[in-house]
N, C-alpha and C positions, 0 to 999 in steps of 0.2 A: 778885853784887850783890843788894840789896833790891829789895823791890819799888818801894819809894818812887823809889832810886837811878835805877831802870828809867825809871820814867816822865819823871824829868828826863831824862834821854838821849833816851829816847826822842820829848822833845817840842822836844829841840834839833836834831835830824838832822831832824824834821819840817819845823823852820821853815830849818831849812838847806837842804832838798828844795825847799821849797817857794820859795825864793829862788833855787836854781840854776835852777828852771822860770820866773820870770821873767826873772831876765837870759837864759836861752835865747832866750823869745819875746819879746824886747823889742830893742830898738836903743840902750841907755841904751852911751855913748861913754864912760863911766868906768869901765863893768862888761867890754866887750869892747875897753879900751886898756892893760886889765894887762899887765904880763909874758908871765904864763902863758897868756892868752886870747891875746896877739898870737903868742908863740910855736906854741899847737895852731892856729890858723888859717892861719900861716903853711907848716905840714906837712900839712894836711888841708883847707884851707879854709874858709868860712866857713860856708856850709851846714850841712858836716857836724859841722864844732865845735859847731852850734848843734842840730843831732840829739843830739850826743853829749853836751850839756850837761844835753839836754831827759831823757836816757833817766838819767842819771845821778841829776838831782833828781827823778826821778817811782823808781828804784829805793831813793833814800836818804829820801825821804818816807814811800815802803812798809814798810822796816825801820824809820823810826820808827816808825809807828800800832802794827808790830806789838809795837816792846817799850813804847808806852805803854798799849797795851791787855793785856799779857801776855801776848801768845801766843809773846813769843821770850825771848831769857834765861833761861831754866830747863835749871840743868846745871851 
């Protein structure tokens, strides 16, 4: 990919990051009545769905900055 290419990706996994970290710390009843939200809670609970959600958007916010900033994507 280009660089240009980079930075859109890179600033969509941001704002996806950064949207899994509020629905994690948040109570919003349309974000955690999904399917899939009801399904990992009902295997894990709600706690930790809500660590796991939390670890997930602060890991997928990180790989964005870095391929909006260019430190990843090359290769």
């Amino acid at each position: 990919m280009d660089q240009h290419t980079d930075q859109i990706v890179g600033m969509v996994m941001l704002l996806g990051g950064v949207f899994t970290v509020a629905g994690a710390l948040s109570n919003w009843s349309w974000y955690w009545s999904s399917r899939r939200a009801r399904t990992l809670t009902s295997l894990i609970g709600v706690p930790a769905a809500r660590v796991l959600y939390l670890v997930l958007g602060l890991v997928l916010s990180s790989v964005g900055v870095a391929l909006a900033l260019g430190f990843a994507g090359k290769g």
